[in-house]
C-alpha positions as CSV (number, residue, x, y, z in Angstrom):
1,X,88.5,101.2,75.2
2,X,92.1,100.7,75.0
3,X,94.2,99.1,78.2
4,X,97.9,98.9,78.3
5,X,99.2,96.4,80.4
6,X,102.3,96.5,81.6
7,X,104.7,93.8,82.6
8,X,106.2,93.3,85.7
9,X,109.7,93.1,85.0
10,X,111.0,92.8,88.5
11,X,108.6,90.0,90.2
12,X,108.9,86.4,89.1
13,X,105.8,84.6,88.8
14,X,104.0,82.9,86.5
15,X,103.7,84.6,82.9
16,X,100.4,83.2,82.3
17,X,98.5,85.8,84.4
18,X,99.3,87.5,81.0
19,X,97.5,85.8,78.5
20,X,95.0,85.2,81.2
21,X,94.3,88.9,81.6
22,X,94.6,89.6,77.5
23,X,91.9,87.0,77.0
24,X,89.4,87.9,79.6
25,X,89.6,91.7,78.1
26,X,88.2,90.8,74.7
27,X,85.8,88.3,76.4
28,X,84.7,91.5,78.0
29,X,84.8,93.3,74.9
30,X,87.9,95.5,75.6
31,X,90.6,96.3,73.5
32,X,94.5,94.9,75.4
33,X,98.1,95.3,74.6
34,X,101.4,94.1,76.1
35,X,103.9,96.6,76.9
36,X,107.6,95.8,78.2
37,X,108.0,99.3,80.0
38,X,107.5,103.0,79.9
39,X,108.8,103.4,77.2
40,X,106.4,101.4,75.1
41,X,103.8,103.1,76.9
42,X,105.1,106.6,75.8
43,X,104.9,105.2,72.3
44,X,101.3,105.1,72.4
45,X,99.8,106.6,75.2
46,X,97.7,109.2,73.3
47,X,95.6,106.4,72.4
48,X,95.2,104.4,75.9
49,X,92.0,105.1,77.6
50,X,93.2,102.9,81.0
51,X,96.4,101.6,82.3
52,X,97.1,97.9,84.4
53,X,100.0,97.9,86.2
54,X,100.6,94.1,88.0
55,X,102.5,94.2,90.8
56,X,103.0,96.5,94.2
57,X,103.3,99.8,94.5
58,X,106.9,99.9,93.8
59,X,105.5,98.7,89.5
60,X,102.9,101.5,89.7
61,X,104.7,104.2,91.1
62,X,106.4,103.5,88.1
63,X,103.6,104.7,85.5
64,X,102.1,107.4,87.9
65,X,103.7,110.6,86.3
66,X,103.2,109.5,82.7
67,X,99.6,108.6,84.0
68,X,98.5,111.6,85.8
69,X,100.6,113.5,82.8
70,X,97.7,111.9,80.2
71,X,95.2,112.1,82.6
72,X,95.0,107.8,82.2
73,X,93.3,105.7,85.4
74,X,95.4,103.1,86.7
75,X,94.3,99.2,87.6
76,X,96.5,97.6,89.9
77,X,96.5,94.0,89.7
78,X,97.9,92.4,93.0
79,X,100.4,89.8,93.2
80,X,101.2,88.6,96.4
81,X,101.7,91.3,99.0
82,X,99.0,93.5,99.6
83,X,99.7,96.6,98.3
84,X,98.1,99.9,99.8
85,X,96.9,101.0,95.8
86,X,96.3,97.2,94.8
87,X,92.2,97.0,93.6
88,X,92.2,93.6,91.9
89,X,93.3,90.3,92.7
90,X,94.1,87.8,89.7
91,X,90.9,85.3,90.3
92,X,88.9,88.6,90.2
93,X,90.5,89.6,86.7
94,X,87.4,89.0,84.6
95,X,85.0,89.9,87.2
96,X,86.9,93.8,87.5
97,X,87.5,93.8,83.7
98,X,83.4,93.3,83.3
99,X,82.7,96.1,85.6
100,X,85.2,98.3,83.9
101,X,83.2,97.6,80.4
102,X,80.1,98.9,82.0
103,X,81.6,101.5,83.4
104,X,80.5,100.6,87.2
105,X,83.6,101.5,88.7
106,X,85.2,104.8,90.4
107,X,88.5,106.8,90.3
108,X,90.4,107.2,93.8
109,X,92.3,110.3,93.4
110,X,95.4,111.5,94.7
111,X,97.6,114.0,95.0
112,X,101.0,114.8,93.9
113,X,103.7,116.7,94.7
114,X,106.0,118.7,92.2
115,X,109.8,118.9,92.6
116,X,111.6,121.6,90.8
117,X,115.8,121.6,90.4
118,X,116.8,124.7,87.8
119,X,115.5,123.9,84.8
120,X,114.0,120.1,85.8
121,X,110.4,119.5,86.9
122,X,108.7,116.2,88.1
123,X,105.9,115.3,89.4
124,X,106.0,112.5,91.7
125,X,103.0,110.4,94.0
126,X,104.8,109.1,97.3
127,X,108.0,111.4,98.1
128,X,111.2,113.3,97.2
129,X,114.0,111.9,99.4
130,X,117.0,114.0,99.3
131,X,120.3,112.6,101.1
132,X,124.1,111.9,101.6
133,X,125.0,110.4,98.1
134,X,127.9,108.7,99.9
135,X,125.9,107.9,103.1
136,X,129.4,108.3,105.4
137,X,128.5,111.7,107.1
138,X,125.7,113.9,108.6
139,X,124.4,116.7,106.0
140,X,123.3,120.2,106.8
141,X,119.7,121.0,104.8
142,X,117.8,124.6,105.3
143,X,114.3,124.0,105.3
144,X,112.3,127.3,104.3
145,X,108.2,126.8,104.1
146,X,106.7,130.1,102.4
147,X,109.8,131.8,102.3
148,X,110.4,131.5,106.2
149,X,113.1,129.7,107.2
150,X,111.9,126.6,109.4
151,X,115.2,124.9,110.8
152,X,118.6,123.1,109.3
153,X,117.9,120.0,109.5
154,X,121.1,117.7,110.6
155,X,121.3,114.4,109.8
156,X,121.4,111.8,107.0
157,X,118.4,113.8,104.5
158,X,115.1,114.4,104.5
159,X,111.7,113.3,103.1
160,X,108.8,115.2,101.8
161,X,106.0,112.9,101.1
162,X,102.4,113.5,99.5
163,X,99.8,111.9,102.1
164,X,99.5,108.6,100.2
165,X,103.6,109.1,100.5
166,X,103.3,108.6,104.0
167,X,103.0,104.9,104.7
168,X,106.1,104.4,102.5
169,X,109.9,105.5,103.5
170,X,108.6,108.2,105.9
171,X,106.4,105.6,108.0
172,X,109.8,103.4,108.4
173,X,111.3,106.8,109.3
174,X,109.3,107.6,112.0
175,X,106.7,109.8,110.1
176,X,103.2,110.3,110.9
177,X,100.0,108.0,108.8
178,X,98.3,110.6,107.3
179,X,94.8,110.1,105.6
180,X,95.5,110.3,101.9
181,X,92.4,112.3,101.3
182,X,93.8,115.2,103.0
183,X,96.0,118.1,101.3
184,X,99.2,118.3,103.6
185,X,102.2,117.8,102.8
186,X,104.7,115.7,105.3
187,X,107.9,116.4,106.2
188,X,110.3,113.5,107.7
189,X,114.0,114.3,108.9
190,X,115.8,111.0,107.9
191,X,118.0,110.0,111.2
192,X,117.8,113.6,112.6
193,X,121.0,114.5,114.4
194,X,118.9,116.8,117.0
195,X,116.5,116.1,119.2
196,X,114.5,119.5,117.5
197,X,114.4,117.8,114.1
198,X,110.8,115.9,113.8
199,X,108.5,115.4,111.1
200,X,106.3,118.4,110.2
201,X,102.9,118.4,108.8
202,X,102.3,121.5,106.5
203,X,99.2,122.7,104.4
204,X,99.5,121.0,101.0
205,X,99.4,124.5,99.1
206,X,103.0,125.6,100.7
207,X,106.2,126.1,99.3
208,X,108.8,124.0,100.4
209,X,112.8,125.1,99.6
210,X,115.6,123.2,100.9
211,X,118.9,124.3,100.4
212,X,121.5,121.4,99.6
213,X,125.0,121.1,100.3
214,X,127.9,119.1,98.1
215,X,127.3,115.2,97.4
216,X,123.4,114.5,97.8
217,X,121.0,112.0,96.0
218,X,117.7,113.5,94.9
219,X,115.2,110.2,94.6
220,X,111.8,110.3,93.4
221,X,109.1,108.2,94.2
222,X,112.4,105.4,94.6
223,X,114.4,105.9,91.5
224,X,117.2,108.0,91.7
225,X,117.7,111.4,89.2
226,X,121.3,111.6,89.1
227,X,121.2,115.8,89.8
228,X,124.4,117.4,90.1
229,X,123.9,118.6,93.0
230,X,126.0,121.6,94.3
231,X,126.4,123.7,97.5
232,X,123.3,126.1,97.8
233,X,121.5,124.7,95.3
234,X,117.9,124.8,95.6
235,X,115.0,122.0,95.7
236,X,111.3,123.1,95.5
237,X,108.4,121.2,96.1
238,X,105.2,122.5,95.8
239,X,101.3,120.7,95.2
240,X,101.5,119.1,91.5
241,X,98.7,120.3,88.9
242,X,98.4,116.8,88.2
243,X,96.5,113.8,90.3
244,X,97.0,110.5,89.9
245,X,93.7,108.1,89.8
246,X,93.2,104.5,90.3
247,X,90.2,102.1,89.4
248,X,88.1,101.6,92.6
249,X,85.4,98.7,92.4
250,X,84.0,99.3,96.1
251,X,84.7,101.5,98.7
252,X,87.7,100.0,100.6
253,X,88.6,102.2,103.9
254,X,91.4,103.1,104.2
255,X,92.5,102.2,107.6
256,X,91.2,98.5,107.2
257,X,93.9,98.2,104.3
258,X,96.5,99.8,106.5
259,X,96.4,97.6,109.6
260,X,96.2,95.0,107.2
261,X,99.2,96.3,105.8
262,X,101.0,96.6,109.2
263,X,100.0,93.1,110.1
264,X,101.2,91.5,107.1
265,X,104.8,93.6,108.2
266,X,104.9,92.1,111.8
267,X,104.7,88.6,110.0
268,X,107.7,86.5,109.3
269,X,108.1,85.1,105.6
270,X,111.0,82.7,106.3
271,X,110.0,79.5,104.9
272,X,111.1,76.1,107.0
């Protein structure tokens, strides 16, 4: 078996969780390489078998597409903050690598959501968040599910989120938890200039269209595409063919991660 690891490039911490990771997979009997990014991971991804990501969920919605794309599992090592798709802490590392050389794990699925503008497709794990560009005035979107027009929804944008999506951007935007295990997909008006404009939960299997206007930022899963975006324009989001699985060890529920979660957020981190 073949793992790519892949650094962390945004967190600073100690480097040595590296080397400590490298080493315990060939104690383990387990084949381990070092990548810088995505891009060395595109390199040689036909012959990966499983993918570590270290980090939050910000580092492994980085890998997700390319992922789900090769049909790759994803271990998340955690590094501080508890992240909702973290499975291994670093004094576990050996421990979790052992298991994965028996085989005595399983694979948390997920669904995806695909986002189609013209002649661009991508698949994304969390959201689509589709906005002002400039931020300095309220934008007019037409939501259509199915082909039936919904509402315009007024305001600064709008989120559509896969159910694991939905304790990201859209919880802070006043969107519904939603169990990732079921197939809906969530809507989420972002600051909603009418009091008509609230989230909407739809079956996973619809067809979302929103028509855009001049000026708007299309970002996926938190990076931004850089669309030239025109009036009338056309964004689709649909259900993704592909799913996105992560290395599960024991069966963690969900909501005992999630209070966790909004615990740790009701905490201060200021230091004296």
């Amino acid at each position: 078996m073949l793992i790519a690891a892949i650094k962390n490039i945004v967190k600073i911490f100690d480097n040595t969780i590296y080397d400590t990771f490298i080493k315990a997979a060939e104690k383990c009997g387990l084949d381990c390489v070092l990548l810088e990014n995505t891009k060395e991971l595109l390199e040689i991804v036909s012959r990966v078998d499983l993918i570590t990501v270290f980090g939050g969920d910000g580092t492994t919605l980085m890998t997700a597409e390319i992922a789900a794309t090769y049909g790759i599992p994803i271990l998340t090592v955690n590094l501080g903050k508890l992240g909702f798709m973290s499975q291994l802490e670093v004094k576990d590392i050996e421990n979790g690598l052992r298991l994965i050389a028996k085989k005595q794990y399983k694979l948390d699925s997920r669904e995806m959501i695909k986002i189609q503008f013209k002649d661009k497709t991508i698949s994304a794990l969390n959201d689509i968040v589709i906005c002002n560009k400039f931020r300095n005035k309220v934008v007019a979107l037409d939501l259509y599910i199915d082909d039936e027009f919904v509402d315009t929804l007024k305001g600064d944008g709008v989120i559509v989120s896969t159910p694991t999506g939905s304790t990201a951007y859209s919880l802070a935007a006043g969107g519904p938890i939603i169990h990732p295990n079921l197939n809906i997909t969530l809507i989420t008006p972002l600051c909603p200039h009418s009091l008509r404009n609230r989230p909407i939960v739809v079956n996973g299997d619809s067809i979302i269209k929103i028509c855009c206007v001049d000026n708007l930022e299309c970002v996926i899963d938190g990076v931004s595409t850089y669309w030239d975006i025109t009036d009338m324009d056309e964004i689709t989001v649909t259900k993704s063919p592909k799913v996105s699985q992560f290395i599960q060890f024991y069966d963690t529920s969900f909501f005992s991660k999630l209070f966790c979660k909004l615990n740790s957020w009701g905490k201060t981190f200021k230091e004296d």
